[in-house]
N, C-alpha and C positions, 0 to 999 in steps of 0.2 A: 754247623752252618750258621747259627743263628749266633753265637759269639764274632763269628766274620762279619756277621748283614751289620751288627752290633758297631763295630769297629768301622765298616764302612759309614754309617750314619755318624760318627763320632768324627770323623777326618771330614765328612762334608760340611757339619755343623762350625767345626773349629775353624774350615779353612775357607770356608764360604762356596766351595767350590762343588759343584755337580759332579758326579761318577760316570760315568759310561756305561750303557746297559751291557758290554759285554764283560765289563769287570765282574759283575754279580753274576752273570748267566741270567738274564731276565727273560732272555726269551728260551729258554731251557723253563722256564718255572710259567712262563706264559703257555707255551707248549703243553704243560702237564697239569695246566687248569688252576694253578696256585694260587689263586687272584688275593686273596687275605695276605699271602708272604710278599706278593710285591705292592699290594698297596701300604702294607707295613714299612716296606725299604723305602719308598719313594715320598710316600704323603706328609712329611714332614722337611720336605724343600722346597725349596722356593722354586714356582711355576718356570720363572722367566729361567732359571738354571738348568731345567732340565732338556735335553735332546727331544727333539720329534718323535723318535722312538719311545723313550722313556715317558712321556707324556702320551703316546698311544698305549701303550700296555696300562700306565696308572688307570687313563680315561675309559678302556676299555674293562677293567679290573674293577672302576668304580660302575659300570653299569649292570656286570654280571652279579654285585653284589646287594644290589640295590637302589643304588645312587645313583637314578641316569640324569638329572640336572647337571651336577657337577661333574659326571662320564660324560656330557653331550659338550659341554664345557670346554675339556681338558681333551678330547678329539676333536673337537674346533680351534683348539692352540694347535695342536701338533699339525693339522693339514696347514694352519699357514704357515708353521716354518718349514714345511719340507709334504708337500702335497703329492701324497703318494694315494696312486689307485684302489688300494685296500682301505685306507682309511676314509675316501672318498665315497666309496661304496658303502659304508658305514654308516657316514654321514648320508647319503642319501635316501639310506631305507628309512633313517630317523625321520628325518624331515616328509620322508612322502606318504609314511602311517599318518603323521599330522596333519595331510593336507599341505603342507606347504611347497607348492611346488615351483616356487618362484626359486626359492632354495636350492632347489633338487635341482634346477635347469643351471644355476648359478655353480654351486659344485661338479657338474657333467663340463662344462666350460674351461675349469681348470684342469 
């Protein structure tokens, strides 16, 4: 698998172009907690390239690992381009541990 993830990363770099999370199975490896194998696949593309999706598993991959700056981030890109309930709710628990609840009323809205 890891010669594939290999070669996918190689086709994205050469060709500029973003993959599809179901090319990789991302959310098969999301599903089964992999967060190190997809922040490996994905964290070397360009933001703006990647899916809604593929930017919720990275974002969410970077916070289970550590990194919730850059997780709060990268699930703040994916809810604007594709504002989906799950990742909303996400974002809102973020925001309402913080106090910020001007946030929270703000993501409940979309």
């Amino acid at each position: 698998m890891k010669n594939l993830i290999a070669i996918y990363l190689l086709l994205a770099v050469i060709t500029g172009n973003a993959f599809s999370a179901e090319n990789l199975n991302l959310k098969e490896l999301f599903e089964n907690q992999n967060y190190d194998e997809i922040i490996g696949i994905l964290q070397n593309v360009q933001e703006q390239k990647l899916s809604a999706e593929e930017l919720f598993y990275l974002g969410f991959s970077k916070m289970m690992t550590g990194d919730y700056k850059k997780g709060e981030k990268l699930l703040e890109l994916s809810f604007q381009k594709k504002p989906l309930p799950e990742t909303g709710k996400i974002l809102a628990k973020i925001y309402f541990s913080r106090g910020d609840y001007q946030k929270v009323i703000e993501i409940n809205k979309k």
